[in-house]
N, C-alpha and C positions, 0 to 999 in steps of 0.2 A: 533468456527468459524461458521459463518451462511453463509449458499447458498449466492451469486453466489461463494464463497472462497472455496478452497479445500486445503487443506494441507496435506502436506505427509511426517512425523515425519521424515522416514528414511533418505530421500535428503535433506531433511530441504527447502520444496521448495512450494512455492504455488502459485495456479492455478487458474486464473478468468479470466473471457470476460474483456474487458476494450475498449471504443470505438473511434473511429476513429476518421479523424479531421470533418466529415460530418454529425456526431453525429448520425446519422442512422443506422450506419453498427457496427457490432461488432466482435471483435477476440477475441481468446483463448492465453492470456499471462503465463508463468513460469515465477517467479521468485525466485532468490537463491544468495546465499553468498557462493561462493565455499570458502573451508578451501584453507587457503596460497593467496587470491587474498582480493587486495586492495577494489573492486568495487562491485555493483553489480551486475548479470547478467538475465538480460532481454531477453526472447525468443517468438519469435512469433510463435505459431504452425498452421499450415497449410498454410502459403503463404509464396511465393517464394521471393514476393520485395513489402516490405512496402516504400511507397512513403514520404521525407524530411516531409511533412507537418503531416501525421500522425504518423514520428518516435517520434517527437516535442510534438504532443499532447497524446503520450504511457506517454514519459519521464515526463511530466507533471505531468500527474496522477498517476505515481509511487511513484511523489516526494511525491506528495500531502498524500498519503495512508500512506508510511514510515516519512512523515516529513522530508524531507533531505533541506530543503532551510535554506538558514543561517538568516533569522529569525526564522525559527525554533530550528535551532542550539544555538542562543543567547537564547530565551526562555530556553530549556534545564539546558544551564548552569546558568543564574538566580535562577532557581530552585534548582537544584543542589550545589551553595552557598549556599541557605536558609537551605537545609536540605543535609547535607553531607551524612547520612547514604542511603539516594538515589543515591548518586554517586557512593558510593564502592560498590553496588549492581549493578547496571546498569541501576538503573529507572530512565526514564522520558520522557519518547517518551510511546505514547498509539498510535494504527493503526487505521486508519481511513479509512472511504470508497475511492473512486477519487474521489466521487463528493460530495458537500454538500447536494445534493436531496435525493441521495444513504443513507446517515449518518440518515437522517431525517425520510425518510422509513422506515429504520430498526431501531430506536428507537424507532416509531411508534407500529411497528410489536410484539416488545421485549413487548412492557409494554401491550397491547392486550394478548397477548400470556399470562402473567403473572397474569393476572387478570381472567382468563378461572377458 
Protein backbone atom coordinates (compact mmCIF):
# COMPACT_ATOMS: atom_id res chain seq x y z
CA UNK A 1 0.00 0.00 0.00
CA UNK A 2 1.44 3.55 -0.87
CA UNK A 3 0.94 6.83 1.13
CA UNK A 4 -2.02 8.36 1.57
CA UNK A 5 -3.26 4.37 2.75
CA UNK A 6 -2.28 2.90 5.95
CA UNK A 7 -3.26 -0.43 6.77
CA UNK A 8 -3.12 -2.27 9.89
CA UNK A 9 -3.05 -6.10 9.50
CA UNK A 10 -4.39 -6.68 13.02
CA UNK A 11 -8.13 -4.74 12.74
CA UNK A 12 -7.88 -5.44 9.23
CA UNK A 13 -8.55 -1.80 8.82
CA UNK A 14 -7.45 1.02 6.64
CA UNK A 15 -6.81 4.50 6.93
CA UNK A 16 -6.74 7.55 4.38
CA UNK A 17 -7.87 11.25 4.06
CA UNK A 18 -10.77 11.24 1.51
CA UNK A 19 -12.27 14.60 0.80
CA UNK A 20 -15.29 16.46 1.20
CA UNK A 21 -18.17 17.52 -0.89
CA UNK A 22 -16.10 21.00 -1.40
CA UNK A 23 -13.15 19.17 -2.59
CA UNK A 24 -10.75 21.42 -0.62
CA UNK A 25 -11.05 20.16 2.75
CA UNK A 26 -10.01 16.81 3.83
CA UNK A 27 -10.60 14.01 6.73
CA UNK A 28 -9.13 11.03 8.12
CA UNK A 29 -11.58 7.94 7.20
CA UNK A 30 -11.30 3.99 8.96
CA UNK A 31 -12.33 1.54 7.17
CA UNK A 32 -13.19 -2.18 8.28
CA UNK A 33 -15.28 -5.36 7.84
CA UNK A 34 -15.90 -6.30 11.42
CA UNK A 35 -16.16 -10.37 11.58
CA UNK A 36 -20.10 -11.29 11.97
CA UNK A 37 -21.48 -7.97 10.20
CA UNK A 38 -23.03 -7.67 7.06
CA UNK A 39 -21.66 -4.10 6.07
CA UNK A 40 -18.94 -2.04 6.06
CA UNK A 41 -17.94 0.40 8.46
CA UNK A 42 -16.94 3.77 7.71
CA UNK A 43 -15.40 6.11 10.54
CA UNK A 44 -14.78 9.51 10.42
CA UNK A 45 -11.92 10.65 12.95
CA UNK A 46 -11.81 13.78 14.33
CA UNK A 47 -15.37 15.48 13.65
CA UNK A 48 -18.27 15.56 15.51
CA UNK A 49 -21.13 15.96 12.42
CA UNK A 50 -20.30 15.32 9.00
CA UNK A 51 -22.96 17.04 6.99
CA UNK A 52 -25.72 14.67 4.33
CA UNK A 53 -23.78 16.24 1.34
CA UNK A 54 -20.29 15.09 2.48
CA UNK A 55 -21.65 11.67 4.05
CA UNK A 56 -22.76 11.20 0.15
CA UNK A 57 -19.55 12.14 -1.34
CA UNK A 58 -17.34 9.72 1.73
CA UNK A 59 -19.89 6.83 0.58
CA UNK A 60 -19.11 7.54 -2.97
CA UNK A 61 -15.51 7.21 -2.83
CA UNK A 62 -15.49 4.13 -0.76
CA UNK A 63 -17.66 2.62 -3.22
CA UNK A 64 -15.52 3.68 -5.93
CA UNK A 65 -11.96 2.47 -4.01
CA UNK A 66 -13.68 -1.19 -3.10
CA UNK A 67 -15.84 -1.36 -6.29
CA UNK A 68 -19.10 -2.01 -4.57
CA UNK A 69 -21.66 -0.56 -7.42
CA UNK A 70 -23.53 -3.23 -9.11
CA UNK A 71 -21.93 -2.54 -12.25
CA UNK A 72 -19.00 -3.51 -10.61
CA UNK A 73 -20.71 -6.26 -9.17
CA UNK A 74 -21.82 -7.63 -12.72
CA UNK A 75 -18.27 -7.13 -14.06
CA UNK A 76 -16.94 -9.41 -11.21
CA UNK A 77 -19.14 -12.01 -11.97
CA UNK A 78 -18.71 -11.91 -15.89
CA UNK A 79 -15.23 -12.57 -14.98
CA UNK A 80 -15.70 -14.95 -12.54
CA UNK A 81 -17.88 -17.16 -15.39
CA UNK A 82 -14.87 -16.92 -17.83
CA UNK A 83 -12.47 -18.14 -15.20
CA UNK A 84 -13.99 -20.16 -12.23
CA UNK A 85 -10.83 -20.86 -10.50
CA UNK A 86 -11.04 -16.81 -9.66
CA UNK A 87 -14.25 -17.48 -8.00
CA UNK A 88 -13.26 -20.27 -5.63
CA UNK A 89 -10.48 -18.04 -4.64
CA UNK A 90 -12.08 -14.78 -4.11
CA UNK A 91 -10.61 -12.79 -7.04
CA UNK A 92 -11.77 -10.17 -8.97
CA UNK A 93 -12.12 -7.00 -7.39
CA UNK A 94 -8.50 -4.87 -7.47
CA UNK A 95 -8.62 -1.41 -5.12
CA UNK A 96 -8.46 1.52 -6.58
CA UNK A 97 -7.77 5.13 -5.40
CA UNK A 98 -11.47 7.42 -5.00
CA UNK A 99 -10.42 9.30 -7.58
CA UNK A 100 -9.36 8.59 -11.12
CA UNK A 101 -6.59 11.67 -10.69
CA UNK A 102 -5.32 9.74 -7.40
CA UNK A 103 -5.09 6.23 -9.60
CA UNK A 104 -3.22 8.31 -12.40
CA UNK A 105 -0.72 9.90 -9.95
CA UNK A 106 0.23 6.95 -8.40
CA UNK A 107 0.81 4.88 -11.46
CA UNK A 108 2.66 7.74 -12.60
CA UNK A 109 4.71 7.71 -9.27
CA UNK A 110 5.10 3.50 -9.38
CA UNK A 111 6.72 3.52 -12.88
CA UNK A 112 9.22 6.78 -12.03
CA UNK A 113 10.01 5.09 -8.99
CA UNK A 114 10.83 1.78 -10.98
CA UNK A 115 12.94 3.04 -13.51
CA UNK A 116 15.38 4.98 -10.59
Amino acid sequence: MMAPNIWNPSTKTLKRPLRLADSTLSIIVSISHPCKHASILIEVQDVDDVSSTDRETILAQVARMLRISMKDERDVQAFQDVHPKAKERGFGRLFRSPSLFEDAVGENFENECRSL
